[in-house]
C-alpha positions in Angstrom: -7.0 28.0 -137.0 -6.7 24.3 -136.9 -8.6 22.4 -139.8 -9.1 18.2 -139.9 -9.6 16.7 -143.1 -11.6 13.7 -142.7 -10.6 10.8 -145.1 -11.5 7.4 -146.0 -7.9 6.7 -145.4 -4.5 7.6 -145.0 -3.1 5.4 -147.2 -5.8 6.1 -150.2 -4.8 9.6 -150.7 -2.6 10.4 -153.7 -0.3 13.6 -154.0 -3.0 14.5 -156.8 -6.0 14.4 -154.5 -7.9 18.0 -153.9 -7.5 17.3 -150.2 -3.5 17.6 -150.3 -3.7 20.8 -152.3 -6.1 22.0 -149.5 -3.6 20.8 -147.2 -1.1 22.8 -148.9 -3.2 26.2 -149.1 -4.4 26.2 -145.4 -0.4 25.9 -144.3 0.8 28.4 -146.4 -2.0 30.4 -144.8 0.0 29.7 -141.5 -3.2 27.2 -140.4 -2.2 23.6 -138.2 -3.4 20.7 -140.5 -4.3 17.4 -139.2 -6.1 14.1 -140.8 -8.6 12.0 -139.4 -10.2 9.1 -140.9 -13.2 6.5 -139.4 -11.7 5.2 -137.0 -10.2 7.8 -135.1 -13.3 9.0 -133.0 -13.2 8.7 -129.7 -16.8 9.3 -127.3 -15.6 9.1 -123.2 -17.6 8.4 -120.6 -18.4 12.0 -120.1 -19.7 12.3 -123.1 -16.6 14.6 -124.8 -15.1 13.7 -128.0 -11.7 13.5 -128.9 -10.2 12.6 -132.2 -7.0 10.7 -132.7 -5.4 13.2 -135.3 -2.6 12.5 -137.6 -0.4 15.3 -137.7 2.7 16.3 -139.9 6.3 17.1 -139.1 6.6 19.5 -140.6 4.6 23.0 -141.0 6.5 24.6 -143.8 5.7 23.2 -147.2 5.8 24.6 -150.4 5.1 21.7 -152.9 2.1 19.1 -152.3 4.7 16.3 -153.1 6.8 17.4 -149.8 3.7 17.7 -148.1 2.2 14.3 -149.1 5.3 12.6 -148.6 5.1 13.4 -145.3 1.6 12.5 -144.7 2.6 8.5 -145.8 5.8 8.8 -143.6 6.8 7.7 -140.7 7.3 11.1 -138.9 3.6 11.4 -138.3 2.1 11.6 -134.7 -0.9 10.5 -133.6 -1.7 13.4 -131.1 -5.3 13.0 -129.0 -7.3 16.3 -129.7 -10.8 17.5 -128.0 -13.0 18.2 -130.9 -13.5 21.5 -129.2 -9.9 22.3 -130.3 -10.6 22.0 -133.9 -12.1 25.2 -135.9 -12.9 23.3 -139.4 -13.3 19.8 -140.0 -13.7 19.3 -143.6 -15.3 15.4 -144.4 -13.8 14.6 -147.4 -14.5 10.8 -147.4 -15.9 8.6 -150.3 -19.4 6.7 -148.1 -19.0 4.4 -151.6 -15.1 3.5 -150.8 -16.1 1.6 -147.9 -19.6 -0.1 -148.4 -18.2 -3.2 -149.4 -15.5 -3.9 -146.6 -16.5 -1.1 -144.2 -20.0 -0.4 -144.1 -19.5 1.0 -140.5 -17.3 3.5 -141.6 -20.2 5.3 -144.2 -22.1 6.8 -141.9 -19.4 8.1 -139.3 -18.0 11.5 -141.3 -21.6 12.4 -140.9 -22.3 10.9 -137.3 -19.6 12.1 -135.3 -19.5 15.7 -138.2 -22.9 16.5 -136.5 -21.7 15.6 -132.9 -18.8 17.8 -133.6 -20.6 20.9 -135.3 -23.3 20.7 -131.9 -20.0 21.3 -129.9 -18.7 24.5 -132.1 -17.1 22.7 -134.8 -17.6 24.1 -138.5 -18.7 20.6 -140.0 -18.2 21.0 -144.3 -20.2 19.9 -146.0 -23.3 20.1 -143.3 -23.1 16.5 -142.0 -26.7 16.1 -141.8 -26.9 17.5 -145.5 -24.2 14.6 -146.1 -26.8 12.1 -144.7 -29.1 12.7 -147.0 -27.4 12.3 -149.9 -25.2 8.9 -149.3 -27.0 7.7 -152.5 -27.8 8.9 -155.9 -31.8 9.1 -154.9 -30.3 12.7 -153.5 -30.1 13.8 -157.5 -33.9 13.7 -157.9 -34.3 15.9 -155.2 -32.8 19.3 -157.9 -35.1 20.3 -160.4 -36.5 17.7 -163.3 -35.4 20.4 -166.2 -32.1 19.9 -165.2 -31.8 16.3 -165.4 -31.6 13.4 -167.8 -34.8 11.3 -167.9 -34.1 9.0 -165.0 -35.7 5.4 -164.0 -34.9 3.6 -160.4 -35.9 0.0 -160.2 -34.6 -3.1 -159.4 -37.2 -5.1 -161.9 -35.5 -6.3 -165.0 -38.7 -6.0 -166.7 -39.2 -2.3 -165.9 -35.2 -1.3 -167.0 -36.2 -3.2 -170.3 -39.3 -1.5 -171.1 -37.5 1.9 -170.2 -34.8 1.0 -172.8 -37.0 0.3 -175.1 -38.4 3.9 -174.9 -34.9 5.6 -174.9 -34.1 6.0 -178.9 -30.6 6.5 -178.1 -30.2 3.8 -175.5 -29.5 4.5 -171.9 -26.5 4.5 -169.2 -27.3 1.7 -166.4 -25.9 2.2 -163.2 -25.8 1.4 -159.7 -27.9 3.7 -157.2 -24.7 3.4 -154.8 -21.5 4.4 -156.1 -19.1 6.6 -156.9 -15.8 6.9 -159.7 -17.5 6.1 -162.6 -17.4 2.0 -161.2 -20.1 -0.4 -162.8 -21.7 2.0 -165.1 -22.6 0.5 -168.5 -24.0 1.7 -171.9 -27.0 -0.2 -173.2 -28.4 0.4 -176.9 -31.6 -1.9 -177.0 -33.6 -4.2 -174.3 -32.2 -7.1 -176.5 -28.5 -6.6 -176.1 -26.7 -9.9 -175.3 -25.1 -8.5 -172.2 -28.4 -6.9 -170.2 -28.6 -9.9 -168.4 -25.4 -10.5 -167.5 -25.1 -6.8 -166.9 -28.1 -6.7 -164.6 -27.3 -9.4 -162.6 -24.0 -8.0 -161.5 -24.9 -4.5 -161.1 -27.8 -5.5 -159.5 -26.5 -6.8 -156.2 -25.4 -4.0 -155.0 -29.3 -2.8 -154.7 -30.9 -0.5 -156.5 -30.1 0.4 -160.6 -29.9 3.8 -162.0 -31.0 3.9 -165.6 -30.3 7.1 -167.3 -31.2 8.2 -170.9 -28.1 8.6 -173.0 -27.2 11.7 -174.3 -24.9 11.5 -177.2 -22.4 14.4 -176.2 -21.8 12.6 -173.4 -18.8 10.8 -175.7 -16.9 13.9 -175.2 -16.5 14.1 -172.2 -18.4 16.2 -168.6 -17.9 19.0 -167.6 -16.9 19.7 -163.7 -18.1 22.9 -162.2 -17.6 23.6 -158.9 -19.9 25.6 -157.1 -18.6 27.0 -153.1 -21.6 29.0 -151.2 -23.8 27.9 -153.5 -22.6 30.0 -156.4 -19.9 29.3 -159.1 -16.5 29.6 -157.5 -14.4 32.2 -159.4 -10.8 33.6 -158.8 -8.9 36.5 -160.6 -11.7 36.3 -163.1 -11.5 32.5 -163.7 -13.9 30.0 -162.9 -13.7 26.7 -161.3 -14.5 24.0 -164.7 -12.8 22.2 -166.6 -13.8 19.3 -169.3 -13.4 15.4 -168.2 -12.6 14.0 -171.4 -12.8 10.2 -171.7 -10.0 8.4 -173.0 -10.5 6.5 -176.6 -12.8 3.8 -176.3 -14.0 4.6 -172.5 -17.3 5.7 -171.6 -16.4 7.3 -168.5 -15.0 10.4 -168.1 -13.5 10.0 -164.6 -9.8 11.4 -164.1 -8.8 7.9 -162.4 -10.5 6.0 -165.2 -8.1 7.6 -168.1 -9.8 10.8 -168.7 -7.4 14.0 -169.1 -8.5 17.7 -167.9 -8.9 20.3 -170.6 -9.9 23.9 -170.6 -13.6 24.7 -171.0 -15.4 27.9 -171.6 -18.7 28.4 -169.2 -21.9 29.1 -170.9 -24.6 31.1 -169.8 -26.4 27.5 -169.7 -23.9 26.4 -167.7 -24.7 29.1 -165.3 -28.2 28.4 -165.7 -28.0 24.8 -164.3 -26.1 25.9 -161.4 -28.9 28.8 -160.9 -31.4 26.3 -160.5 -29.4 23.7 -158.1 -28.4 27.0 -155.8 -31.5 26.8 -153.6 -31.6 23.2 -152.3 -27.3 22.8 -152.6 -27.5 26.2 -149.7 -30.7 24.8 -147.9 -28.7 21.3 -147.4 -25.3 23.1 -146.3 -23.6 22.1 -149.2 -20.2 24.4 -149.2 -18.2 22.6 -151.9 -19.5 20.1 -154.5 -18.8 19.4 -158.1 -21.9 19.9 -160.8 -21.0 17.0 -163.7 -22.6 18.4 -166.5 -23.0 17.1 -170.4 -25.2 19.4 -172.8 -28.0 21.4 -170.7 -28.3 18.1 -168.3 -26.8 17.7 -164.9 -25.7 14.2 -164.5 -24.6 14.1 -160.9 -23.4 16.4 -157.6 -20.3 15.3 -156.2 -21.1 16.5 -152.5 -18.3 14.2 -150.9 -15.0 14.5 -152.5 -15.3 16.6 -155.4 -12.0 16.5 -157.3 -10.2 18.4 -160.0 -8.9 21.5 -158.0 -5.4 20.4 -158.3 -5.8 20.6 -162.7 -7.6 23.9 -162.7 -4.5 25.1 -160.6 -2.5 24.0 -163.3 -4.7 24.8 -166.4 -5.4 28.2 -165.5 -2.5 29.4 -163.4 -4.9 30.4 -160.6 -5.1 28.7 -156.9 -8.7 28.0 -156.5 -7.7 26.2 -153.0 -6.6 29.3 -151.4 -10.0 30.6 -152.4 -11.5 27.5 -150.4 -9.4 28.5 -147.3 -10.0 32.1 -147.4 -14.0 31.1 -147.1 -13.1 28.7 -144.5 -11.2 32.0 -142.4 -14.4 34.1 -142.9 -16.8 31.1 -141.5 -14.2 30.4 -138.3 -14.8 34.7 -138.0 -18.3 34.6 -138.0 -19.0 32.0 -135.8 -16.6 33.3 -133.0 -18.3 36.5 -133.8 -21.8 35.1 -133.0 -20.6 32.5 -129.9 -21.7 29.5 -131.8 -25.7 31.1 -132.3 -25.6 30.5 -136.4 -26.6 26.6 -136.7 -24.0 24.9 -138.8 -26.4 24.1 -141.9 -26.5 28.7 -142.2 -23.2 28.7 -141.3 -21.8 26.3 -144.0 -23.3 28.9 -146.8 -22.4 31.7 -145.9 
């Protein structure tokens, strides 16, 4: 089968991304590989889509570095394709990466993923799931027992007052964002800095404040859930511990946090329990549960990262167990000529 990864951009992927080491399972699986990012759609006049895809010299790799070498080469072709002609396309692009200096690329993984997935395309994740969740408002959506108490406002005045009622102080971030960018720990309303904070945080819309929870200093953990359930192979499961560097309050890899092994508790297993139901009724295939304590502190439903260091932590190639899903999806649609809508089909 032929699977498109859909990217913010070509040049923004690192040899440590999750979507190389798919990139890397699905060849060794004897797939065709082949990148896309938002501006490589193409609508005619006859209303068919084809994509401009990037594709590789090569199709024999063995190492990610080979492969991602390639990718940022100059071997690459751009070769049109009819959308019809590709079985998966898999958006893995960061909506928050290009708000800034491309807001008209945030919306087109999920524009042209739908368009795609009405013309037989498996779309992952379900592209009009995606829509819905292009902000962190998506979060309040999964059950309140799961998740830190939680104020949305732009008023300075109603951020203080909730402050003010958070004994441990809270985390202040914005509403739209990703990577652990512009997120700030506040002890009291009075802090010096609120203001200043508030004002730059601020104009990118809507705050987040969160009440702190104090094992959040050690670090989240990163579940990943595929189907809706905890993704396992040879026994092992998908998680592993973010833990912040010395002095940081984020835990994000790309901010200085380093993997480590984690045992899953059965409350671990609990919170993904409860987020099952709406993560399967959105078409939500792969995402990445962030979770501190028995509090869920956000869904990564775009580019969930971290496959690449369970690989390595636990000697076990959770990617080929993405791929392998994939291979049973691409079955069950041809078996069913296209009648399972793409929202079932993502789950399954």
């Amino acid at each position: 089968m032929r699977i498109a990864f859909f990217v913010n951009s070509i040049k923004g992927e690192t040899v440590n991304y999750t979507t190389t080491h798919l990139a890397l399972a699905a060849v060794s699986r004897g797939h065709e590989i082949c990148y896309l990012t938002p501006g490589d759609f193409v609508m005619r006049s006859d209303d068919s889509i084809v994509v401009r895809a990037l594709t590789l010299p090569s199709a024999k790799y063995k190492k990610a570095a080979t492969l991602f070498k390639d990718l940022q080469g100059k071997e690459t072709t751009i070769e049109p394709v009819a959308v019809e002609e590709i079985d998966v396309l898999m958006l893995r692009n960061d909506p928050a990466e290009d708000a800034a200096d491309r807001p008209w690329a945030t919306q087109i993984g999920a524009l042209f993923g739908r368009l795609a997935a009405e013309r037989g395309v498996v779309v992952l994740n379900d592209p009009e799931g995606l829509e819905q969740a292009q902000n962190k408002l998506y979060f309040q959506g999964f059950p309140s027992t799961v998740r830190p108490e939680t104020l949305i406002s732009k008023s300075i005045e109603e951020i203080r007052a909730f402050i003010d009622a958070q004994r441990r102080g809270v985390i202040l971030k914005p509403l739209q964002g990703s990577g652990g960018k512009n997120v700030f720990k506040i002890a009291s309303p009075k802090d010096s800095n609120l203001n200043q904070i508030f004002e730059a945080v601020s104009e990118e819309g809507y705050l987040i404040a969160q009440s702190f929870m104090p094992k959040a200093s050690q670090g989240d953990v990163r579940f990943f859930l595929m189907n809706g359930v905890p993704l396992q192979r040879d026994g092992k499961y998908a998680a592993f511990r973010r833990a912040p560097a010395d002095g940081e309050l984020r835990s994000n890899i790309h901010a200085g946090g380093h993997p480590e092994t984690v045992e899953v508790t059965p409350g671990m297993l609990a919170i993904a329990e409860s987020v099952r139901p709406k993560l399967v009724q959105d078409g939500m295939f792969l995402v990445g549960l962030d979770i501190v304590g028995d509090k869920l502190l956000e869904i990564n439903v775009f580019t969930p990262g971290g496959l690449n260091n369970l690989s390595k932590m636990y000697e076990t190639d959770f990617c080929q167990s993405v791929i392998e899903a994939l291979e049973k999806k691409v079955s069950i649609r041809d078996a069913y000529a296209g009648r399972i809508p793409n929202r079932e089909l993502a789950t399954l």
